[in-house]
N, C-alpha and C positions, 0 to 999 in steps of 0.2 A: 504494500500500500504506500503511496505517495504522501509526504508530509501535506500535501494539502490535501489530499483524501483525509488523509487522519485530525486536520484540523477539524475538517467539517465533518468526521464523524461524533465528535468531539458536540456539536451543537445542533445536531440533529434530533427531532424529538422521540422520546422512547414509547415502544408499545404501555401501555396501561401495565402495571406492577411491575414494571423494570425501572432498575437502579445502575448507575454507574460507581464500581468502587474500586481505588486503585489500577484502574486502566483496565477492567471489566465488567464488563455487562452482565449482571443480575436476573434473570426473568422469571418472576415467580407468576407459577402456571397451576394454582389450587387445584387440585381430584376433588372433585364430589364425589360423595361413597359414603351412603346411607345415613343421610342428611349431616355429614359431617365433611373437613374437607381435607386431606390429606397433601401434607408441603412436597410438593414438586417444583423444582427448575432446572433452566440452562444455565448454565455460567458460560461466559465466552469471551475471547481477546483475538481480536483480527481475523482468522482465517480457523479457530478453532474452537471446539466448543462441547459441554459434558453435560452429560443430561443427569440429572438425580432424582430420585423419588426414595422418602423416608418414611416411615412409617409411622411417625406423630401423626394425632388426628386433631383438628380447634374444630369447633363450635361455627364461626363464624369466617368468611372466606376473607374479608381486613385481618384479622388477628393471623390468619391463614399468611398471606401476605407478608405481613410486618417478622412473623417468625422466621418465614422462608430467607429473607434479607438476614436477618440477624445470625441463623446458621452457615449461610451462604457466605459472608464475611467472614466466621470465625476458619472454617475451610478454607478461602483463600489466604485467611492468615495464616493457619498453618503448613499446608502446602504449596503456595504460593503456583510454578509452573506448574508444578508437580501434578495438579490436576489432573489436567489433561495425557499423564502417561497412565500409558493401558498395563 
């Protein structure tokens, strides 16, 4: 990607419950599953990207949302590339 691709990815707007953190994209993607909602997302940086689904259940699809980010975060804290190896 070209530094001015990445600028304007930089200020492009994000789908509905995605987050930009530390040079990654966020996207929490709630499961409904029996009237509860289970945290799924992508995480992703440039040209690659990890899909997760955990088996915590919220109530509510915000709370849903707000956890997925907050998990999501501590993952790329601790792995950082790393993710993304298989």
């Amino acid at each position: 990607m070209s530094l001015l691709g990445s600028i304007k990815s930089l200020f492009s707007p994000l789908p509905e419950g995605s987050i930009r953190y530390k040079g990654y994209t966020i996207a929490a993607l709630p499961e409904e599953e029996f009237g509860r909602y289970r945290l799924n997302a992508v995480i992703s940086r440039k040209d690659q990207h990890r899909s997760y689904t955990l088996i915590d259940r919220v109530a509510d699809k915000q709370s849903c949302v707000k956890m997925t980010h907050t998990k999501a975060k501590k993952l790329i804290d601790q792995k950082g590339e790393g993710i993304f190896a298989h």
